[in-house]
N, C-alpha and C positions, 0 to 999 in steps of 0.2 A: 505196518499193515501186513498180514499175512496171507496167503493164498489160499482162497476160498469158493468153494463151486456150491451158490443156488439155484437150486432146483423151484418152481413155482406150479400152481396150476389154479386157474379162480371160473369160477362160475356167477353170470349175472344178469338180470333184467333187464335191455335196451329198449325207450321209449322213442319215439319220432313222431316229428307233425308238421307237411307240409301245407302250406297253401299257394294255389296259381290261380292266378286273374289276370283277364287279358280285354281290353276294351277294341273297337275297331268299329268304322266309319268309313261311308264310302260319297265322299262329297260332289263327285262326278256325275255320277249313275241315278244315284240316290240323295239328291242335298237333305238334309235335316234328318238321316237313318242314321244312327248308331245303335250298338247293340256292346252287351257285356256280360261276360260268363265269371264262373270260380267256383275252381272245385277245390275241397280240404280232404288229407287222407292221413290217416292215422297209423300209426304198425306197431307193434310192440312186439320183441322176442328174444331170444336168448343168446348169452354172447356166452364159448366155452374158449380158456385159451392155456397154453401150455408152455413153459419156457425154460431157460438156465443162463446164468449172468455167472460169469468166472471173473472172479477178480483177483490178477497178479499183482505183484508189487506195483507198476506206475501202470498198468495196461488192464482197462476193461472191458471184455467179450462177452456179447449175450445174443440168444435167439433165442424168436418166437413166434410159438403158430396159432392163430387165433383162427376162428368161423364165428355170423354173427350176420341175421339177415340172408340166411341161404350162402355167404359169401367167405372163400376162405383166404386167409392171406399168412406169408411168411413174413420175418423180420429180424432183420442181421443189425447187431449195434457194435460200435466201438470208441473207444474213449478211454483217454488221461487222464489218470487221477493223480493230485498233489496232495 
């Protein structure tokens, strides 16, 4: 294996779909009330990210900085290779 420096960059569509439901009773105050809500919310947007992975002879190094949902994030990796 010889020593070698990638470079990457990718661009993509992220989908997401939550849903929250919450039941609640109040048997004290109110015997025989309960009540139940739930709301779904949907997002969809774009993830951009950018990185590099160096791979030495037994030794691999990589960073990377992605955004995706307004949210940005770094990421340091490392790792043995056989």
């Amino acid at each position: 294996m010889i020593p070698l420096i990638e470079p990457y960059v990718g661009i993509g569509i992220l989908n997401g779909t939550n849903e929250l439901s919450v039941t609640g009773s109040n048997p004290i105050f109110a015997p025989g009330f309960s009540t139940s809500q739930s709301e779904t919310k949907s997002v969809s947007g774009t993830q951009i990210l950018a990185g590099v992975d160096v791979n030495l002879i037994l030794l691999k190094i990589g960073a990377e900085y992605s955004q995706s949902f307004g949210a940005s994030r770094v990421g340091f990796k490392l790792a043995l290779g056989f």
